[in-house]
N, C-alpha and C positions, 0 to 999 in steps of 0.2 A: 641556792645552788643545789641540784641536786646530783645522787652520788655518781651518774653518767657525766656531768658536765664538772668535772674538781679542777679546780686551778691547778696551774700549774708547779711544781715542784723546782726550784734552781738552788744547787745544792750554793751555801755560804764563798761571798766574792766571786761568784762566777757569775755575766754581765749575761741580760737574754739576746741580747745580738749586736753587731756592728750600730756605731753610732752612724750620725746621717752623712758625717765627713768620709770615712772610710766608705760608707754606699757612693757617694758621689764620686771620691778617686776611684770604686772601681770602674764604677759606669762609664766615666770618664778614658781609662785605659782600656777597657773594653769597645768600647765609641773609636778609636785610635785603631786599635787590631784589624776591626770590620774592614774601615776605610783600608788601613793599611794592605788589608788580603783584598780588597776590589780592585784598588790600584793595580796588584803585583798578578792579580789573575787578568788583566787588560793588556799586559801585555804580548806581544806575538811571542819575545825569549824564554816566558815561562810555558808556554803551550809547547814550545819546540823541547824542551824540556822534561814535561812530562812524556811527550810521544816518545824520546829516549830512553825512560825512564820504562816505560811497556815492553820498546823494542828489548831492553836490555833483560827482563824478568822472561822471558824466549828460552825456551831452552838447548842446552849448545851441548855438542857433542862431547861427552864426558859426566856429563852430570845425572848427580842419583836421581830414580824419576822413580824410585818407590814401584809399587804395586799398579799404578797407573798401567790400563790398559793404550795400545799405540791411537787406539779412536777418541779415548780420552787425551790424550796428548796432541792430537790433532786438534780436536776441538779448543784446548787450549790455546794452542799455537795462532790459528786464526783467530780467537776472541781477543788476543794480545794486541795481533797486529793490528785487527779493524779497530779497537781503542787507540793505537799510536795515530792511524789515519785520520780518526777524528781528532785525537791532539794535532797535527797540523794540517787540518780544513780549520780548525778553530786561530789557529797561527795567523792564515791567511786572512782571516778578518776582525785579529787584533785591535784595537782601540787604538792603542800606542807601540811603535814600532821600535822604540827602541825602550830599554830596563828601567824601571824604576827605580829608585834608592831611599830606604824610607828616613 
């Protein structure tokens, strides 16, 4: 072995990594998430959802809008909405029309 290639050092009782059981449960609940977020993004309530969720990040009469010049704040304003728009065009062609429950 030469002195670029030294084994590795683990200092005493500390294990070098997850056994094969803990990789598999994570794999496993990771496997689960995936599916679980494919399912809940299929359906049309969570796109209507998210486009709310734009619509509502808009900004409303009263609120601090900082050093923001009014061009930039327009620009913002319409980049909001055309992402709500696209959250529901994407509604509209939904998988599943009605919620998921995982």
């Amino acid at each position: 072995m030469t002195a670029v290639q030294e084994a590795p050092v683990t200092p005493a009782g500390v294990t070098e990594g997850p056994d094969a059981a803990e990789v598999d449960a994570y794999v496993a609940h990771f496997q689960a998430r995936v599916v679980q977020d494919a399912m809940r993004e299929a359906t049309a309530s969570y796109w209507r959802r998210r486009a709310q969720t734009f619509r509502d990040a808009r900004a409303r009469p009263g609120d601090f809008l900082g050093d923001s010049t009014i061009e930039q704040r327009r620009a913002r304003w319409c980049r909001l909405t055309e992402i709500a728009k696209a959250c529901e065009a994407r509604a509209q062609v939904a998988l599943i029309r009605d919620e998921v429950r995982p």
